[in-house]
C-alpha positions as CSV (number, residue, x, y, z in Angstrom):
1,X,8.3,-54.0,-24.7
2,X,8.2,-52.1,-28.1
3,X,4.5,-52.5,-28.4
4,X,4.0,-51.5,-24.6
5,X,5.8,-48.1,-25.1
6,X,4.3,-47.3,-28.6
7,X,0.5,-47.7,-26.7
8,X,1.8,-45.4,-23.7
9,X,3.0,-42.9,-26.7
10,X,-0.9,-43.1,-27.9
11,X,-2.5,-42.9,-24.8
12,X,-0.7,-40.0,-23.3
13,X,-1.2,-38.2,-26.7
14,X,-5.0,-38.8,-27.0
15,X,-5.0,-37.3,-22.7
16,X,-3.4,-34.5,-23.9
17,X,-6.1,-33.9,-26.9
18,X,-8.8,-34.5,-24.4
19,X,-7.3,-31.7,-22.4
20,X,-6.9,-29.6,-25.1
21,X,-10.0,-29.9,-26.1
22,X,-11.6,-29.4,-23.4
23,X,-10.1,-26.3,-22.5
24,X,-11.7,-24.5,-25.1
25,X,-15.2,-25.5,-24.9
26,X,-17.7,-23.0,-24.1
27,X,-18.7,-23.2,-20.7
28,X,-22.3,-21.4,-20.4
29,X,-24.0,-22.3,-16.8
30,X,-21.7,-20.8,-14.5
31,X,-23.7,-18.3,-12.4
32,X,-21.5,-16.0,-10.2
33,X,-23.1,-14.5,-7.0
34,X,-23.1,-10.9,-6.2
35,X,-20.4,-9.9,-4.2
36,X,-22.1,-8.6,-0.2
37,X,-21.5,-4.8,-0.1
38,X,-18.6,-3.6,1.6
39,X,-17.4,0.0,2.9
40,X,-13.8,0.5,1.4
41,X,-11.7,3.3,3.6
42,X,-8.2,4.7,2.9
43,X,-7.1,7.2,5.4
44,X,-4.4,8.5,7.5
45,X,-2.8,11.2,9.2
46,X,1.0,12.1,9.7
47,X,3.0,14.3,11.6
48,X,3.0,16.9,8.6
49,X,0.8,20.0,9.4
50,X,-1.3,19.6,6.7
51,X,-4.8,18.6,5.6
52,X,-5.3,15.0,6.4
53,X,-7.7,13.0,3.9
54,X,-10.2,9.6,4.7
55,X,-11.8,8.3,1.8
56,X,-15.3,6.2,1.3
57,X,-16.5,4.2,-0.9
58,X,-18.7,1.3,-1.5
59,X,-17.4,-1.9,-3.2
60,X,-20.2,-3.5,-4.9
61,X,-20.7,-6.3,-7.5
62,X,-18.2,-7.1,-9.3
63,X,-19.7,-7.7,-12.6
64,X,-21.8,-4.2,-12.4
65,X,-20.5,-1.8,-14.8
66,X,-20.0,0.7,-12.1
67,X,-18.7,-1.4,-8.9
68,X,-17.1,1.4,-6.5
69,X,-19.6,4.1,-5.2
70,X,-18.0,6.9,-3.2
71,X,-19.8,8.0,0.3
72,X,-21.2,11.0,0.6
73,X,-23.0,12.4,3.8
74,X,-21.2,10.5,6.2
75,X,-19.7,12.0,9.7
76,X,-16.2,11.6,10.0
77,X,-13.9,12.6,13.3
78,X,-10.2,11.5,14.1
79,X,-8.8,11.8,17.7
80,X,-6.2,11.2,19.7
81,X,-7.6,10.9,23.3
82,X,-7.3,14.3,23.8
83,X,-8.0,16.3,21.0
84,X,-11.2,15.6,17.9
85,X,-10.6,16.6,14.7
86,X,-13.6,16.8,12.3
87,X,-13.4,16.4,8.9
88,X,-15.3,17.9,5.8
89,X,-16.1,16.3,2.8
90,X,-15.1,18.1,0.0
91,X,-17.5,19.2,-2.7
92,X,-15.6,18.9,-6.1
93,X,-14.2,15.0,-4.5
94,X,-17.1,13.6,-3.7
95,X,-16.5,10.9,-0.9
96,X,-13.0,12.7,0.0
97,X,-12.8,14.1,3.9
98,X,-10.1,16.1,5.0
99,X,-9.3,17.9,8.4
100,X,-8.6,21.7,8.9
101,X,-5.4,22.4,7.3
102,X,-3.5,23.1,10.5
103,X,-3.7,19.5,11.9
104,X,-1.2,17.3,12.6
105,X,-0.5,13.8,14.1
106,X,1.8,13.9,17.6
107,X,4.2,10.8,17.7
108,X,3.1,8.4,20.7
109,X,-0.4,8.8,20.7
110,X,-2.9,6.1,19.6
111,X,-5.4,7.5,17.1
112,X,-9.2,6.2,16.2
113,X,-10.7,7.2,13.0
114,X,-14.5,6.9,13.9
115,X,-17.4,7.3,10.7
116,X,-21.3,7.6,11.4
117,X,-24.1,8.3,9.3
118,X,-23.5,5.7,7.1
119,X,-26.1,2.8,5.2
120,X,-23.8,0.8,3.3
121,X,-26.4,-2.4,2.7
122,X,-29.1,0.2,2.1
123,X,-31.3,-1.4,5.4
124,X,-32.2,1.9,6.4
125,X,-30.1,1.4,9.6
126,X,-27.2,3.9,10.0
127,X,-24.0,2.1,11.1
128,X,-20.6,2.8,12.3
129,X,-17.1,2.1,11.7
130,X,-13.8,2.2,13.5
131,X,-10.4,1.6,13.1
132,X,-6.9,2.7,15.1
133,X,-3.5,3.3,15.0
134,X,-0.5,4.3,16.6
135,X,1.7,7.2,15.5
136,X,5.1,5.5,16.1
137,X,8.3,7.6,16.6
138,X,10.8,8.3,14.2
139,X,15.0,9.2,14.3
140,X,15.6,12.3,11.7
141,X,17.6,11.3,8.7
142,X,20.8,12.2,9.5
143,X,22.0,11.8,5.6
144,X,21.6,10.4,2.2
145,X,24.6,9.2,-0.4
146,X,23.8,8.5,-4.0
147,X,26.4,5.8,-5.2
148,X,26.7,5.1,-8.8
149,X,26.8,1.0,-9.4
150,X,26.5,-0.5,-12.8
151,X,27.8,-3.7,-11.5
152,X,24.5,-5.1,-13.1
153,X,24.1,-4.0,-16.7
154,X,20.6,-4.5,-16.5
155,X,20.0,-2.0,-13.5
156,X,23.0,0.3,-13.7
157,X,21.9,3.6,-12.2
158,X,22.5,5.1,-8.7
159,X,21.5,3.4,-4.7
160,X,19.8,5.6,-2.2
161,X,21.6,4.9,0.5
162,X,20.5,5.8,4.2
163,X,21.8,7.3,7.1
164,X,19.9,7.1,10.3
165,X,19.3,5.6,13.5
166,X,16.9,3.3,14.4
167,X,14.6,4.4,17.4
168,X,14.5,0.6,19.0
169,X,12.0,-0.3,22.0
170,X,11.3,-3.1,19.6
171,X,10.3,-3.8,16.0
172,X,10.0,-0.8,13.9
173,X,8.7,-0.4,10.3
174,X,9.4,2.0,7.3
175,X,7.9,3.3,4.0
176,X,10.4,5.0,1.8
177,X,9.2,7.3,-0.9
178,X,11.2,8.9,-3.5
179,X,11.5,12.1,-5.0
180,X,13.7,13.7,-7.8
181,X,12.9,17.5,-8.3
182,X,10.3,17.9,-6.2
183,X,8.5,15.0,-8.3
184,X,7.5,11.7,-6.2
185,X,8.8,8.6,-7.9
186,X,7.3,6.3,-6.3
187,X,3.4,8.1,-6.6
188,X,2.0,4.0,-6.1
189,X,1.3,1.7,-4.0
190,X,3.2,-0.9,-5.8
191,X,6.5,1.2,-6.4
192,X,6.9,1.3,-2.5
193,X,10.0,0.9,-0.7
194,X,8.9,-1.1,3.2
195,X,11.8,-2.2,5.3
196,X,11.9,-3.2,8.4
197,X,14.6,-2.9,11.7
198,X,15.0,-6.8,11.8
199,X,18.9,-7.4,12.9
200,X,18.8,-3.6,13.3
201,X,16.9,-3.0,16.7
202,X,18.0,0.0,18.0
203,X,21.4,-0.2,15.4
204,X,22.3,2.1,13.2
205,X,21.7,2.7,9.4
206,X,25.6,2.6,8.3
207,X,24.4,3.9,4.4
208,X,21.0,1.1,4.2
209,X,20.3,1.1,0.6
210,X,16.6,2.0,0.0
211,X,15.8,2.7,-3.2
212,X,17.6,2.5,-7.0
213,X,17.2,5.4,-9.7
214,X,17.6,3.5,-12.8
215,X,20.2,5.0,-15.1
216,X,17.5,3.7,-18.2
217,X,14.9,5.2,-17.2
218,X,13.4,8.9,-18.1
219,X,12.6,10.1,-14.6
220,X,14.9,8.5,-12.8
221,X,17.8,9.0,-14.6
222,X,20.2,11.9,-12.6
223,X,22.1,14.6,-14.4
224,X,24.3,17.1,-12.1
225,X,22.0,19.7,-10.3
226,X,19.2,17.3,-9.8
227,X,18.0,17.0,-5.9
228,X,17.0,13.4,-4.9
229,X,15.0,13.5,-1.4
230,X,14.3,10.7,0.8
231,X,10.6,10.5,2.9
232,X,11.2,7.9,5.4
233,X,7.8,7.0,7.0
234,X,7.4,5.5,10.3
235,X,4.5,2.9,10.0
236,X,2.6,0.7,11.9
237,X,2.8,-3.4,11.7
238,X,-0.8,-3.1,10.1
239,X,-0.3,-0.4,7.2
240,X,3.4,-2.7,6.1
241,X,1.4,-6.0,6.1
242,X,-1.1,-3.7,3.8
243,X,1.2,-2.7,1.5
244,X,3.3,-5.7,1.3
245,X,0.0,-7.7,0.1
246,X,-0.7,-5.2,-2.2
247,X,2.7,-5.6,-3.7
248,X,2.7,-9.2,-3.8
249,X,-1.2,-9.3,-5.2
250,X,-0.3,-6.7,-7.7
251,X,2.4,-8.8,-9.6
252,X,2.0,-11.9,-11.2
253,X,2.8,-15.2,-9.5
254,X,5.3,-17.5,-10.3
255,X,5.2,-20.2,-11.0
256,X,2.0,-19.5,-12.8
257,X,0.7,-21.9,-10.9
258,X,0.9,-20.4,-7.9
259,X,-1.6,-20.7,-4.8
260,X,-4.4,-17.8,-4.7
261,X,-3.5,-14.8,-3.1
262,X,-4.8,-14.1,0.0
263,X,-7.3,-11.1,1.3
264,X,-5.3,-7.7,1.9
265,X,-5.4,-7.0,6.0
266,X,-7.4,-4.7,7.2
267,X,-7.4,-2.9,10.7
268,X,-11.4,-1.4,10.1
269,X,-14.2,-2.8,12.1
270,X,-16.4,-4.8,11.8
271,X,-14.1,-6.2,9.7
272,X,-16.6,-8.4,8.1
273,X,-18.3,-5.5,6.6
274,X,-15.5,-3.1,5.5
275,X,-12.0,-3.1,4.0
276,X,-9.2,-0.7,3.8
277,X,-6.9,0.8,6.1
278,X,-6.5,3.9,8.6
279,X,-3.1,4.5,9.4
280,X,-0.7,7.1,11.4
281,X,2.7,7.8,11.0
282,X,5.7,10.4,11.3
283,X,7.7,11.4,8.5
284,X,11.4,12.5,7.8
285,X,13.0,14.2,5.0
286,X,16.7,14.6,3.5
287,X,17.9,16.2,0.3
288,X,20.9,15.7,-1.6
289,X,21.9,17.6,-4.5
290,X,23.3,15.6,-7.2
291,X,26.9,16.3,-8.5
């Protein structure tokens, strides 16, 4: 029996060598393809008054030096079923479109974002590209309470906690963004506060926390006079799943082990020749001044 465990000792030590071993060989014949051409959009439009922005680009091969391209040239138009809205690209951004400044997104109505004059696979044929959304409704925020905790000593700093009615008529989703000072906190995609109105359909927020300003951090850190506000943004199913992929592809798995990630969702067609997201939505403020 001693013998049989002292050969078991052996041969599991000279599997693991193998493995080691072979994990750092050079491996010299792997040839990747290139990666098909895709049109990449990221627009929106909101119930500010405001200019509202699409943006093009090209995703390319991967292992180029220079694998995003922005879109010049192409013709760009938002509506809403009633009204068109044109937009311009703008000179010093190339690949950047935004409306007049005096348009803005009504809450109920179903908006396409429709671009023309496009030849992403360079074929010499012009193509299109379409994508929709609905601008859902939001309640105002009726307040905002900044409660101190420190019950953690690893995130003691202050909750953001909401105030606000939930519209119903089904499921709803938010976006909560962040600022301190007139200074947006949460300025990526990856710092995003999404929430949804599951167990809350039609309820109300009784002080929902949304956000935490870390008391060890720089930025976030509050001192008496400072004004926190609150952007809550109505969004669509479409633009959370978006951003909730993001987050979850951004950060690393774990176990490390973990399965691959799966493609971000994207609402612009043909969906097999473009990625991205066009989205509407309304938006609410609230300020509180810090004491």
């Amino acid at each position: 029996m001693k013998n049989i465990k002292i050969q078991i000792i052996i041969l599991s030590v000279f599997l693991l060598s193998l493995i080691a071993f072979g994990c750092t060989e050079n491996i010299d014949d792997i040839h990747l393809d290139s990666t098909r051409t895709r049109l990449v959009v990221e627009g929106y439009i909101s119930t500010d008054t405001m200019h509202h922005m699409v943006k093009l680009s090209k995703m390319g091969d991967a292992l180029k030096k220079d694998p995003i391209q922005f879109i010049s040239n192409a013709m760009i138009t938002i509506s809403d079923g009633t009204k068109t809205f044109g937009l311009t690209e703008d000179q010093t951004q190339k690949g950047t479109y935004f409306t007049a400044p005096d348009v803005f997104g009504i809450p109920g109505r179903n908006y396409t974002l429709l671009i023309k004059n496009v030849d992403i696979n360079n074929d010499k044929v012009m193509e299109e590209y379409t994508a929709q959304s609905l601008l859902k409704r939001l309640n105002p925020v009726d307040s905002i309470h900044l409660i101190y905790n420190n019950s953690n000593p690893h995130f003691m700093g202050w909750s953001v906690n909401l105030y606000s009615m939930d519209p119903g008529n089904g499921r709803n989703f938010y976006l909560i963004k962040i600022l301190k000072n007139n200074h947006l906190l949460t300025d990526s995609i990856f710092k995003y506060s999404i929430a949804d109105n599951n167990s809350f359909e039609g309820k109300y927020f009784d002080g929902f926390p949304v956000y935490n300003l870390r008391e060890d951090r720089k930025d976030e850190k509050l001192t008496p006079g400072d004004t926190v506000t609150v952007e809550m943004f109505g969004i669509t199913e479409d633009y959370y799943s978006f951003i909730s992929s993001y987050i979850s592809d951004y950060y690393p798995k774990v176990p490390i082990f973990s399965g691959p990630s799966a493609n971000i969702p994207t609402n612009i067609k043909p969906i097999d020749d473009a990625v991205g997201i066009f989205t509407a939505y309304s938006i609410k403020r609230k300020s509180v001044i810090y004491k």
